[in-house]
C-alpha positions in Angstrom: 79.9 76.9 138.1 78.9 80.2 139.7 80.4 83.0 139.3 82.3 83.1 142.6 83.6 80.0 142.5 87.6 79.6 141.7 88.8 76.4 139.9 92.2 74.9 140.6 95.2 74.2 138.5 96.8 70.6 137.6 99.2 70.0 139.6 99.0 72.4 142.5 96.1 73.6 144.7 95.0 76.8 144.9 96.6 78.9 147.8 94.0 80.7 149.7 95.4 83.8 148.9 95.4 84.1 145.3 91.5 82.6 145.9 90.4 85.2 147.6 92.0 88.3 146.1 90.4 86.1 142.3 86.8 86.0 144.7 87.1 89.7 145.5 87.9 91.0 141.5 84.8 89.9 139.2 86.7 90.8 136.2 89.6 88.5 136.5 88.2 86.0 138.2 85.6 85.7 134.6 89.3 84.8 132.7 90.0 83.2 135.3 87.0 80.5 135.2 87.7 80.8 131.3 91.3 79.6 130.7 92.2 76.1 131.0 93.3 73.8 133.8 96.8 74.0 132.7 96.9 77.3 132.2 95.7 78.3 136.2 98.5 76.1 136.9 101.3 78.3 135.5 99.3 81.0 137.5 99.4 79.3 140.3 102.8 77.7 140.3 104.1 81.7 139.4 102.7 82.9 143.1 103.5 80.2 145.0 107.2 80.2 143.9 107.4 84.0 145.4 109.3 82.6 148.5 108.5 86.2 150.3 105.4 87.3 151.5 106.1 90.3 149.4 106.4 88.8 146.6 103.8 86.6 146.4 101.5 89.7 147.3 103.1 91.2 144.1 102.6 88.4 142.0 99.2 88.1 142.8 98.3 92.1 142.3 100.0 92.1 139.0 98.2 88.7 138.2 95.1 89.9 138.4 95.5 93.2 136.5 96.9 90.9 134.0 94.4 88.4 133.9 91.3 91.2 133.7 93.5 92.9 130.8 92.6 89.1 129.3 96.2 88.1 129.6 95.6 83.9 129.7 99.5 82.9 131.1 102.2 84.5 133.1 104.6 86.5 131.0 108.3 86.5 130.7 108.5 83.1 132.7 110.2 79.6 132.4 106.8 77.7 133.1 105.7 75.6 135.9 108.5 72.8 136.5 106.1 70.3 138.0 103.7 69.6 135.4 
């Protein structure tokens, strides 16, 4: 896998979004790459259940500060229903 390349969660696809702005921040996108399937999931299911724009914009800036501060799930939050 090279180092640009973003893996998907479980159940849900990747929105292109949160691929990018992972593409664009080396350091988040290495825990990224690192953590397991499931666990991208929960990311993933986190930003896409912003309903706003705005929110999901949030979501994924404060997803990737978490993930380059090595954080490997989302915090404070329920988990994704779908799995």
């Amino acid at each position: 896998m090279s180092a640009k390349q973003v893996t998907g969660g479980t159940v849900h696809k990747i929105p292109e979004d949160l691929k990018r702005a992972l593409s664009t921040t080396p350091a988040a996108l290495k825990v990224w790459n690192d953590i397991t399937p499931l666990a991208r999931n929960e990311w993933i299911c986190w930003v896409i259940s912003g309903k706003k724009a705005e929110t999901r914009n949030i979501r994924i800036a404060k997803g990737l500060s978490k993930l380059k501060g090595g954080m490997r799930r989302p915090c404070c939050w329920a988990g994704c229903p779908h799995r």
